[in-house]
C-alpha positions as CSV (number, residue, x, y, z in Angstrom):
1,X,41.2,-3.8,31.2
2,X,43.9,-5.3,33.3
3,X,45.0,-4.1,36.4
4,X,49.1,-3.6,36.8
5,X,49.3,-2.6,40.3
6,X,47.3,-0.8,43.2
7,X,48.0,1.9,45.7
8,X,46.3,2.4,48.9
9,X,47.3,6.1,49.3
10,X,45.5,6.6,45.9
11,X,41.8,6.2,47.6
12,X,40.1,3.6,45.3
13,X,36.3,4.5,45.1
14,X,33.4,3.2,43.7
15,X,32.0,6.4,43.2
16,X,34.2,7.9,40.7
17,X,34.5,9.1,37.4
18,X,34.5,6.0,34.8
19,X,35.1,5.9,30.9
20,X,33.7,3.2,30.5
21,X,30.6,4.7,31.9
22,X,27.5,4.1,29.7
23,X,26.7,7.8,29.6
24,X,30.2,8.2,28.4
25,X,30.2,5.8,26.1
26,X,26.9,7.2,24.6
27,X,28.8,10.6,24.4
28,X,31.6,9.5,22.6
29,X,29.5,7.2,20.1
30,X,27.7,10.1,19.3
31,X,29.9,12.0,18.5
32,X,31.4,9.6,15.8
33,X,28.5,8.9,14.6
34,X,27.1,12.6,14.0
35,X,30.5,15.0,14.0
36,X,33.5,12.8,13.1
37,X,37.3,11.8,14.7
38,X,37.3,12.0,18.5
39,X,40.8,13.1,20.1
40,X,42.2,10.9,23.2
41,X,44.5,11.8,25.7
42,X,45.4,8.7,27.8
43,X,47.1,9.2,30.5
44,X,48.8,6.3,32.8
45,X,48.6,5.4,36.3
46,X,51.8,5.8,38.2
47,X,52.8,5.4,34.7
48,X,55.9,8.1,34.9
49,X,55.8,8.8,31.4
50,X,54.0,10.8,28.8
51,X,50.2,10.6,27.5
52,X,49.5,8.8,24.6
53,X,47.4,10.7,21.9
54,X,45.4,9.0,19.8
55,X,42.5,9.7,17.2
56,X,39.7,7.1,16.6
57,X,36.9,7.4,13.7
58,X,35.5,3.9,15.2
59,X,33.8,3.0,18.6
60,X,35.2,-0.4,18.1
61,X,38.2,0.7,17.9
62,X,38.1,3.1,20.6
63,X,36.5,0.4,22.7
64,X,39.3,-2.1,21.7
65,X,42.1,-0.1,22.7
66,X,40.7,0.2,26.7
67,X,40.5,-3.6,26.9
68,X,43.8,-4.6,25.5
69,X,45.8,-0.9,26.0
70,X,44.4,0.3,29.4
71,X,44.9,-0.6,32.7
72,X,42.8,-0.1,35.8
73,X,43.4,3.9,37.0
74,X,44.4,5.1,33.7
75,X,42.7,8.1,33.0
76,X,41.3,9.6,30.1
77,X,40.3,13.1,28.1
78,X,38.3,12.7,24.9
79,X,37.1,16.0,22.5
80,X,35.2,16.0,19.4
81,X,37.6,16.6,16.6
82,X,35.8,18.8,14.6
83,X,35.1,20.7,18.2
84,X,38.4,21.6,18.7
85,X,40.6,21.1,15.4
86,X,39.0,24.1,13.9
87,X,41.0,26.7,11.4
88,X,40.8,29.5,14.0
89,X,42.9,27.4,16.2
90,X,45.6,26.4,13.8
91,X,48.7,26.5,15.5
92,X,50.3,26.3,12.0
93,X,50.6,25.2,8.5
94,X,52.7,23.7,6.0
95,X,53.7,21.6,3.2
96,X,57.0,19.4,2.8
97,X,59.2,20.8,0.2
98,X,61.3,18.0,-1.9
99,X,65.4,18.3,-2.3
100,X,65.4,21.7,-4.0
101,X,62.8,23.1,-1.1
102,X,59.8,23.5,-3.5
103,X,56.4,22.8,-2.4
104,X,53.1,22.5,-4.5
105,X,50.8,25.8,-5.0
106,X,48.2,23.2,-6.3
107,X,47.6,19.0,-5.1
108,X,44.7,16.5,-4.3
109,X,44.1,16.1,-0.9
């Protein structure tokens, strides 16, 4: 992780919540390992713009994206996939129709 800039007024600690944490790390492993995807909301200090959302299937990966995407004071939210993404909490549902607005009854997916 780089760091882009620092604030004063923002109270840099040591004690504070870390995702990079072993513990964390542990969590999250776990979770790919045993339950599938994990979802990530990272969000970007004194960043002004939205959260980036992404979904990892790989630790590497995961871990790849802090050191070359994050920068010191970014924060992030991570959920289990198959936690949250559950039927009961569609939001909705769909398939793309082609030029004559069919779509399949039938399809591999």
């Amino acid at each position: 992780m780089r760091t882009r800039f620092f604030s004063e007024a923002d109270e840099w600690t040591t004690d504070g919540a870390r995702i990079t944490a072993p513990e964390n790390i542990q969590a999250i492993r776990r979770v790919l390992e045993n339950e599938g995807p994990i979802v990530v909301e990272h969000r970007f200090y004194r960043g002004a713009s939205a959260p980036n959302r992404i979904i990892f299937e790989d630790i590497d990966d995961f871990l790849e994206y802090l050191d070359k995407q994050a920068s010191a004071g970014d924060a992030f939210r991570v959920w289990s996939f198959e936690r949250v993404c559950t039927e009961g909490e569609r939001l909705a549902y769909g398939k793309c129709p082609d030029d004559q607005n069919r779509v399949p009854k039938k399809g591999a997916y």
